[in-house]
C-alpha positions in Angstrom: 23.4 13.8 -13.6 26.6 11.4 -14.7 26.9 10.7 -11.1 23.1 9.7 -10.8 23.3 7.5 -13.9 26.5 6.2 -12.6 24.8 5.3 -9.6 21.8 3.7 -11.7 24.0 2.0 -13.4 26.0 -0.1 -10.4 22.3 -0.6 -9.2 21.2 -2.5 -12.1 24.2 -4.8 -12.1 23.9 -5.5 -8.3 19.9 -5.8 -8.7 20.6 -8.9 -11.9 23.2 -10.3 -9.4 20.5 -10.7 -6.9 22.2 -8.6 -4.1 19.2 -6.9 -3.6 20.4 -4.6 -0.3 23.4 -3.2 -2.3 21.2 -1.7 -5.6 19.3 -0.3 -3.0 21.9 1.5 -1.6 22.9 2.5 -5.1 19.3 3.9 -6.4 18.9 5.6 -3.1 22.0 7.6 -4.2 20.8 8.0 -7.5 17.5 9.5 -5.9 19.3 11.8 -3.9 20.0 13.8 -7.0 17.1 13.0 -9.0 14.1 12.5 -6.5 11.5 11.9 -8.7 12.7 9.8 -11.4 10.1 7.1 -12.3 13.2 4.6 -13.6 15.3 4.5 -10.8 11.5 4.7 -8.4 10.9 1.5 -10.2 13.9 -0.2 -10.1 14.1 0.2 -6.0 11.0 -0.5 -5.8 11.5 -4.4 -7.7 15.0 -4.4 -5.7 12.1 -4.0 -1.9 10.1 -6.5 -3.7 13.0 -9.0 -3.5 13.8 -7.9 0.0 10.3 -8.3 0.6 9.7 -4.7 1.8 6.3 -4.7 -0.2 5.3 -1.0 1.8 8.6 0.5 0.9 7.6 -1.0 -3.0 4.3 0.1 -3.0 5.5 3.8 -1.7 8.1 4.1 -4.7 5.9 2.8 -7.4 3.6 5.3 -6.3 5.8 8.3 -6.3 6.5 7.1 -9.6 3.1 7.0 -10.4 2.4 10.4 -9.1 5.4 12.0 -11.7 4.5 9.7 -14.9 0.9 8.4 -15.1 2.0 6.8 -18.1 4.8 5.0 -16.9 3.7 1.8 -16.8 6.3 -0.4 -14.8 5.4 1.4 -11.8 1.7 0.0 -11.7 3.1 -3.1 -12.5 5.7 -3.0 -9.1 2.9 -1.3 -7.1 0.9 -4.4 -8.8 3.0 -6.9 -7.6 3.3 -5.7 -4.4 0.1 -5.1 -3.2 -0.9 -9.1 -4.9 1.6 -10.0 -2.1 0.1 -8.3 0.5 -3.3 -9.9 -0.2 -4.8 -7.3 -1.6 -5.7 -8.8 -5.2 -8.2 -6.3 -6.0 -5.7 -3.3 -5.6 -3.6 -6.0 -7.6 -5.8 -6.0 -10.1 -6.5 -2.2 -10.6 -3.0 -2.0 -11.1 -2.9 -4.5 -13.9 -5.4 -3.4 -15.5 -3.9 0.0 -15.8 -0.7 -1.7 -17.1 -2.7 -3.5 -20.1 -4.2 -0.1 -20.8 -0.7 1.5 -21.2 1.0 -1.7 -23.0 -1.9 -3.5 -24.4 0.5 -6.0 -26.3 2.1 -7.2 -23.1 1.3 -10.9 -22.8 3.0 -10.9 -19.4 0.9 -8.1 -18.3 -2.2 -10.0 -19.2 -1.3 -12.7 -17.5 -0.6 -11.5 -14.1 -4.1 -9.9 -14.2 -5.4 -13.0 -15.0 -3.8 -14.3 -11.9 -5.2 -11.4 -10.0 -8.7 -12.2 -11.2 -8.5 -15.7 -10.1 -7.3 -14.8 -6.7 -10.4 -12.3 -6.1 -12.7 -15.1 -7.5 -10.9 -17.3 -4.8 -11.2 -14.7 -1.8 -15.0 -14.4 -2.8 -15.7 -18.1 -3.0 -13.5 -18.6 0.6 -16.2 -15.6 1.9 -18.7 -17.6 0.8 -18.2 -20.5 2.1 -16.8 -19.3 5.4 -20.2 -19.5 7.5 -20.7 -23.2 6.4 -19.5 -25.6 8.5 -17.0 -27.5 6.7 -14.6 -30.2 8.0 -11.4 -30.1 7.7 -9.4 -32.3 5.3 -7.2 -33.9 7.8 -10.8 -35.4 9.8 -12.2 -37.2 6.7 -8.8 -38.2 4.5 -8.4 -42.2 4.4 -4.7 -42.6 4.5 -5.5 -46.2 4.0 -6.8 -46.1 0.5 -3.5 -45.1 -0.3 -1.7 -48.0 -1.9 1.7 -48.8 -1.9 3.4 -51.0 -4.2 6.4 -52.2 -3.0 7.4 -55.2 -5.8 10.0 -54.6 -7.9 10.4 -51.0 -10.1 7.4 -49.5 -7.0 8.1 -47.7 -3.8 11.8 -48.5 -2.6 11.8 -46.2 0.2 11.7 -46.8 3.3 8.2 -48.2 6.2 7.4 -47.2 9.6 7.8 -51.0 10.2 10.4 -52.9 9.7 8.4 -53.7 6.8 5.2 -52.7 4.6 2.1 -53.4 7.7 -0.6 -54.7 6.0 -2.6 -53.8 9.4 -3.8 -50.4 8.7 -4.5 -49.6 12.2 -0.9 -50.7 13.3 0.7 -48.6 10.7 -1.6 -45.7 12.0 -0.7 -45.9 15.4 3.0 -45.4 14.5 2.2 -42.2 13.4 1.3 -40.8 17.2 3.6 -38.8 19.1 6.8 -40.4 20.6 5.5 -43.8 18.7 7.2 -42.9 15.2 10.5 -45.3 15.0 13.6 -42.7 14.6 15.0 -45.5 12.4 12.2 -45.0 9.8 13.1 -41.4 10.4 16.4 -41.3 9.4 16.1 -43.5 6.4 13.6 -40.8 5.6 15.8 -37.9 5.7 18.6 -40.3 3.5 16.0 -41.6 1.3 14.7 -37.4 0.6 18.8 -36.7 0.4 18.9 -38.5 -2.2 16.0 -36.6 -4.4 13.7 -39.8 -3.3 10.2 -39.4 -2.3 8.8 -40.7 0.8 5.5 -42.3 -0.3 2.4 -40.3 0.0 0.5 -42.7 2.6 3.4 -41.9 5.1 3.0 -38.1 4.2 -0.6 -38.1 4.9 -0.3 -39.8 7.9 2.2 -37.8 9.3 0.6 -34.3 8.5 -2.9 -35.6 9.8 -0.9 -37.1 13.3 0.9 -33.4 12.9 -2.5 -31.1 12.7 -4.1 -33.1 16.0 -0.6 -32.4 17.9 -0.4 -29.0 17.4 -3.8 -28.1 17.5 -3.8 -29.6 20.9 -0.9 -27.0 21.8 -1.2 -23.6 23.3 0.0 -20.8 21.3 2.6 -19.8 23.2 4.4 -22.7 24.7 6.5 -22.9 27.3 10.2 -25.1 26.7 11.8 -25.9 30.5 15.7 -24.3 30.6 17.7 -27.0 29.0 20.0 -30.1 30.9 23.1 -29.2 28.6 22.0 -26.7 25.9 18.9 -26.1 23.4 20.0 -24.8 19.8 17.5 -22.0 18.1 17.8 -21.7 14.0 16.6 -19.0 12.3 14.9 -19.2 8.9 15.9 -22.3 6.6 13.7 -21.3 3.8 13.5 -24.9 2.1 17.5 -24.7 1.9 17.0 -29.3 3.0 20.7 -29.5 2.3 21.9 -26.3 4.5 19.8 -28.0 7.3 21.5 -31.6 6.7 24.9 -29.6 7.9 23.5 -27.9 10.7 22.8 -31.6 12.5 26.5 -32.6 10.7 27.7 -29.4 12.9 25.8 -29.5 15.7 24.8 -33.1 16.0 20.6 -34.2 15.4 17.9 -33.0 17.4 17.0 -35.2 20.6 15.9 -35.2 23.9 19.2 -34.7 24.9 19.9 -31.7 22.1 16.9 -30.2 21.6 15.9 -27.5 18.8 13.7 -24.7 18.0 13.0 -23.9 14.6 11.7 -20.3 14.3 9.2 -20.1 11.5 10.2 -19.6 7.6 10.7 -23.7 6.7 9.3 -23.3 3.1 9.7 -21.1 0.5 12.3 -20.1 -1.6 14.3 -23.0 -1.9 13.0 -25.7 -3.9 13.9 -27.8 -1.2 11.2 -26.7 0.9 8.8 -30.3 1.3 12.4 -32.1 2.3 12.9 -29.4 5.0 9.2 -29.4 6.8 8.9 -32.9 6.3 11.8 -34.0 8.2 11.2 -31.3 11.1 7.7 -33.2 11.3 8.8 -36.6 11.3 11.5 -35.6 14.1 8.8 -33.9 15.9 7.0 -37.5 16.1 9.4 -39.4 16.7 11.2 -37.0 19.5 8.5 -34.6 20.3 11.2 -33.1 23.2 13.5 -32.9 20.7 12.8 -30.2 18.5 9.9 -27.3 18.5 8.6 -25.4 15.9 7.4 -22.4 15.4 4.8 -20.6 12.9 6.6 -17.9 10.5 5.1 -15.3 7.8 5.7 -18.2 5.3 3.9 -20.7 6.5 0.8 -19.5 5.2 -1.0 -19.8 2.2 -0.8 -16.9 0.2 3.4 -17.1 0.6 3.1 -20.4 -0.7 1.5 -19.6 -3.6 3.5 -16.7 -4.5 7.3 -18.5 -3.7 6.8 -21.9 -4.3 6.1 -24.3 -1.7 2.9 -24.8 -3.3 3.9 -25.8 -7.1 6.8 -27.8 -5.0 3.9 -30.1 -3.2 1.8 -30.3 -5.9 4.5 -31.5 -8.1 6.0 -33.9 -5.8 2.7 -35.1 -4.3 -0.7 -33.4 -5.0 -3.3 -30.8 -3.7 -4.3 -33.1 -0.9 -1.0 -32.8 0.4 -0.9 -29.2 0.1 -4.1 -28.7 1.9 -2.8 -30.7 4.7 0.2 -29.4 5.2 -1.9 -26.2 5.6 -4.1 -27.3 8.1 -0.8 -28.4 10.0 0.5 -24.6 9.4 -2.3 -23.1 10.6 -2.2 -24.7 14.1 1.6 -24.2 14.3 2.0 -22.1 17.9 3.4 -18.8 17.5 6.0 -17.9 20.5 7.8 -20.0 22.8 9.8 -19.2 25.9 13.2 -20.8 27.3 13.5 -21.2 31.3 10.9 -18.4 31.8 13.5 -16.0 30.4 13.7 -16.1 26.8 10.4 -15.1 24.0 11.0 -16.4 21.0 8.7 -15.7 17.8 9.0 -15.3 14.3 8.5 -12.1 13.3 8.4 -9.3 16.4 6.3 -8.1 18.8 2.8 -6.4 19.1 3.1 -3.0 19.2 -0.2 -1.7 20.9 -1.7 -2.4 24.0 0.1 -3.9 27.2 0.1 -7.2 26.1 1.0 -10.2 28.1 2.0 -13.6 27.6 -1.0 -14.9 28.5 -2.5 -13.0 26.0 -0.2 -14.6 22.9 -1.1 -18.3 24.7 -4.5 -17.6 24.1 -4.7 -16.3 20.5 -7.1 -18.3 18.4 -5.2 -20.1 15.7 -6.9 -23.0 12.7 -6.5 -19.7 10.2 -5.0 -17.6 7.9 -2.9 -14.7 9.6 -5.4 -11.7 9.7 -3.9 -8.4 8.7 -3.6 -6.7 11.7 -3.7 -8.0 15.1 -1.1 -10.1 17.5 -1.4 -12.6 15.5 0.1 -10.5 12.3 2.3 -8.2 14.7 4.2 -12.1 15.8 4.9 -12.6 12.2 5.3 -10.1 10.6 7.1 -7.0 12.9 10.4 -5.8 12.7 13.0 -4.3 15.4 14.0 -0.4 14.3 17.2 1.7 15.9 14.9 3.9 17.4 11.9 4.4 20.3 8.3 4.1 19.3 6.7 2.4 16.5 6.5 3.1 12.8 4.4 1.8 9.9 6.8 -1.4 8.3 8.6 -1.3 5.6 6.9 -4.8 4.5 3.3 -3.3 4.1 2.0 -5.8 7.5 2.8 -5.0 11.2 5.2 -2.7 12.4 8.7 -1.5 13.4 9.1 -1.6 17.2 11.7 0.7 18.6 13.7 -0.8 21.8 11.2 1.5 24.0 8.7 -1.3 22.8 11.2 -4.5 24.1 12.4 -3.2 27.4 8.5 -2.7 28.3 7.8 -6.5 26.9 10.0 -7.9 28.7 9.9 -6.1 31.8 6.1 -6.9 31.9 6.1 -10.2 31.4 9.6 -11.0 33.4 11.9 -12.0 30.4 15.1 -10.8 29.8 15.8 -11.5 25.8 14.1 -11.2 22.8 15.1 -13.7 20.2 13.2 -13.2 16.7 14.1 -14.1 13.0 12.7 -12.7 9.8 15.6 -11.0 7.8 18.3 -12.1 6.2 21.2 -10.6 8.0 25.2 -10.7 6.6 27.1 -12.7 9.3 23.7 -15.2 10.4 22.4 -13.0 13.3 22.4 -9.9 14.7 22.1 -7.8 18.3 20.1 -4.9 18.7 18.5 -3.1 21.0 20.8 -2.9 23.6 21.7 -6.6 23.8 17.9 -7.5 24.2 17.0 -8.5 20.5 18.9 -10.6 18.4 17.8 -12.1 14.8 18.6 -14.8 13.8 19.2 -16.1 10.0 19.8 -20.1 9.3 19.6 -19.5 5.6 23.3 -19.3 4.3 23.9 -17.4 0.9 19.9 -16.6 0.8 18.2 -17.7 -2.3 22.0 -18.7 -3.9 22.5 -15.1 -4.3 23.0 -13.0 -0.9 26.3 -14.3 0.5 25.4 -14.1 3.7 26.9 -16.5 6.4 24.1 -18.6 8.4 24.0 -18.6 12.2 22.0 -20.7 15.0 22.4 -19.6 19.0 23.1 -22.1 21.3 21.7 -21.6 25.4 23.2 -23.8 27.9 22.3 -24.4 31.2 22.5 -21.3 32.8 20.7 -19.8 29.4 24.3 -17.9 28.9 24.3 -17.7 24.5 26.8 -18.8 22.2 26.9 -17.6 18.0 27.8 -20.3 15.7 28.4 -19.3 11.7 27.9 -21.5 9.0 28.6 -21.3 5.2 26.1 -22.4 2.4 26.9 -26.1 1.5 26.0 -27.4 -2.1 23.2 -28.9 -3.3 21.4 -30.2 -6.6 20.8 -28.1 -9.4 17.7 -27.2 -8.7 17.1 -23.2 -8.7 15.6 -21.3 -5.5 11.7 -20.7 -6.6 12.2 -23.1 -9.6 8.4 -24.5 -8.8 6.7 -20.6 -8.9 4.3 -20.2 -11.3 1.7 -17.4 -12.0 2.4 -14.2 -10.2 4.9 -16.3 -8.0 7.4 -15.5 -11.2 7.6 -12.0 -10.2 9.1 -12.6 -7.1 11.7 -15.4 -8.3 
C-alpha cells in the first residue's frame, strides 16, 4: 500500500507539472496494486483527458463509478470527457449527478450549465438543418468594413501599396496567386509583433479561402518535388515556433513548398496568427504550401481549447464563423509523387477503401462520428495487427496489417500521419511505413518534447529535422478557454 501511495504520489506532482504521459505511467503502477481505487481511477482519467484519450477517460471514470457511486469526481471526468466527444447530453447526465452529490459546487453548476446550452445548440442546429440557409462567406460585405487609416487608426499593413478606395480592386487581390507576398510578409511582422491585421483583410481572405478550397478535391494530389517539399506536423497555434521553422528551413514557395498536416489552432493562444499566415501564404503562393484538415479544425475543438474565445476576442463571431466555413472545406489527404498519403489523423479501418474513395468524400461539415471522414482525423497507428476501439473515444487503432493492405491497394509506399505529441518530433512505426509527425515543440509549454518536420527530395528519399521550443509572449496555452474549455486547460 506505501508503494501504491508512493506511486500516487509522483503521479500527482507529474500530473500539476503537466507531463501528462509520465503520471500516467505512475497511476497505472499504483493501479496495479489497488485496481479499483476511485482516487487514483480519477486522477488517470484527468491525466487521458489532457492527452486527449477521452475513451481511455471515460473507461476509468467509469470503473470508478462502478466501485463508489458516491464519488463524485469520477462523473465529473466521465462528464468532461464525454462533453468533448460531443455527446453533451451524456455530459449533462453526468453533471447533473455531480450537483446531486456536491450540491454547493459552483463549478459543478456551471459546467452543466454549459452542457445545457450545448444540447440547446445541437437541437436548434437539427432544426434548422433542412432549411436552406446560405452560408456566411456568400452574403458578408467585406466592403462595409471601414478602415481608418489617419493618425492613432489602423497602422498595419494594405494589399496595395496603399489603402484602395476601389473596392472591387482591393477584392480582386484577394484571388489566388493575386495576393502581393509583400503585403504578406508585413502581415506576418505586423501579427509578430501582437498587431492585428484589420478585419476587412481577414474577411476577405477567409471568404477568397472557403471558394478555393471548396473548389478542391478531398484528396489532392502534390506532383514529386523539383528539390524537396517539407511536411510539419501539428503547430497547435504555437505562431512563434512556426516563425523558426521558415528561420530554419527558409519560407514556403514555389520553389520550397510545404504541407501542413491539420492541428493549426488550439492550444496555443497563438492560434489566429498561425492559420492566418498559412492562408495568406496559400494566396499568395498557392504552390507553395498545402494544408490539410486536422481533428482541431472543427468546431466543437474550438470551443472547448480556445481558438474560438481567441477570434472572438481578437475579431468577432463573424470571423469565427468564417474561418469555419474555410475549415470545413479544408481537403483531408494528400499524396507526394503518387507514393506518399498523407492525412491527419490515420486511416479507415473497414472496408477496402481506395483513394478515390477519400477524393470523393463530401466535405462543407462538421466531422460525423464515424465514417472515413472521422477514421482520417481521428485514428491512431497501434504495435499490433487488426484494429481496436481508440483510446480517444472517435475512430480507431489500425495495426500495421491495416497499412501494408492501404498501401499496397492503392500503390503507395509510406504512410505519413500526425496527431500525437511524440518526445523527439516524430516517430516510425510499422515497419518503416508510418511515421508521425509532431511540429509542436515543448506541447502546450509543458511536454518537453523536441519538434520535428520531414523533408522529401527529389527522389522522395526522407530526411528528420529536430527543433527546440523558441520563446514567445506571455501569453498562457488556452489562455482564451472559457466554459467547459477550462477543464481541458
Amino acid at each position: 500500500m506505501f508503494y501504491s501511495l508512493e506511486q500516487k504520489q509522483r503521479g500527482n506532482k507529474e500530473l500539476a507539472a503537466g507531463h501528462f504521459t509520465a503520471a500516467v505511467r505512475y497511476y497505472t503502477a499504483a493501479l496495479a496494486l489497488t485496481p479499483s481505487n476511485p482516487p487514483l481511477l480519477s486522477n488517470r482519467a484527468l491525466a487521458y483527458i489532457k492527452l486527449e484519450s477521452y475513451g481511455l477517460a471515460i473507461q476509468d471514470a467509469s470503473r470508478a463509478i462502478t466501485t463508489d457511486p458516491t464519488f463524485a469526481k469520477a462523473f465529473y471526468r466521465r462528464g468532461t470527457a464525454n462533453f468533448a466527444l460531443q455527446k453533451a447530453k451524456l455530459a449533462r447526465k453526468d453533471f447533473r449527478q455531480v450537483c446531486k452529490l456536491k450540491p454547493k459546487d459552483r463549478d459543478a453548476r456551471a459546467k452543466l450549465a454549459e452542457c445545457e446550452k450545448a444540447v440547446r445548440e445541437a437541437a436548434f442546429a437539427m432544426a434548422i438543418e433542412s432549411e436552406e440557409t446560405l452560408p456566411l462567406s456568400s452574403i458578408f460585405d467585406a466592403d462595409k468594413i471601414g478602415i481608418d487609416a489617419g493618425g492613432g487608426g489602423y497602422d498595419g499593413p494594405h494589399p496595395g501599396v496603399e489603402l484602395l478606395e476601389d473596392m472591387e480592386a482591393e477584392k480582386e487581390l484577394f484571388n489566388v496567386g493575386a495576393l502581393p507576398m509583400e503585403f504578406v510578409m508585413a502581415s506576418i511582422k505586423h501579427m509578430e509583433a501582437q498587431k492585428l491585421v484589420h478585419k476587412r483583410y481577414i474577411a476577405r481572405l477567409l471568404i477568397a479561402c472557403q471558394h478555393y478550397f471548396a473548389s478542391l478535391p478531398s484528396l489532392i494530389s502534390i506532383p514529386t518535388p523539383t528539390t524537396k517539399i517539407t511536411v510539419c506536423g501539428d503547430t497547435h497555434g504555437q505562431f512563434y515556433d512556426v516563425l523558426n521553422i521558415w528561420k530554419i528551413n527558409g519560407y514556403p514557395s514555389a520553389t520550397n513548398p510545404y504541407l501542413f498536416n491539420g492541428d493549426f489552432v488550439d492550444r496555443g493562444s497563438f492560434s489566429l496568427e498561425v492559420i492566418v499566415s498559412y492562408l495568406l501564404l496559400k494566396l499568395a503562393c498557392p504552390e507553395g504550401i498545402f494544408l490539410l484538415r486536422g481533428n482541431h479544425e472543427t468546431r466543437n475543438m474550438n470551443k472547448i481549447y480556445g481558438f474560438e474565445g481567441e477570434v472572438r476576442h481578437k475579431y468577432d463571431d463573424k470571423i469565427f464563423q468564417l474561418f469555419l466555413e474555410v475549415f470545413c472545406h479544408l481537403p483531408l489527404a494528400a499524396t507526394i509523387g503518387g507514393e506518399i498519403f498523407i492525412t491527419h489523423g490515420g486511416l479507415p479501418t473497414e472496408g477496402e477503401v481506395t483513394l478515390e474513395d477519400i477524393k470523393n468524400i463530401k466535405r462543407g461539415r462538421e466531422p460525423p462520428e464515424s465514417g472515413l471522414m472521422s477514421d482520417l482525423l481521428w485514428s491512431d497507428p497501434q504495435p499490433f495487427n487488426g484494429r481496436s476501439p481508440s483510446k480517444r473515444g472517435v475512430g480507431y487503432a489500425f495495426g500495421p496489417d491495416i497499412t501494408d493492405a492501404f498501401l499496397k491497394r492503392n500503390g503507395l509506399k509510406l504512410l505519413v500521419r500526425s496527431h500525437e505529441v511524440k518526445d523527439e518530433g516524430y516517430l516510425v512505426e510499422h515497419g518503416g511505413k508510418t511515421i508521425t509527425v509532431f511540429s509542436a515543440p515543448n506541447y502546450c509549454d509543458s511536454m518537453e518534447n523536441k519538434g520535428a518536420f520531414i523533408q522529401f527530395d527529389q527522389n522522395l528519399d526522407k530526411k528528420f529535422v529536430q527543433f527546440e521550443a523558441v520563446s514567445h509572449p506571455d501569453v498562457r496555452p488556452m489562455a482564451y478557454a472559457a466554459g467547459m474549455g477550462g477543464l481541458f486547460a
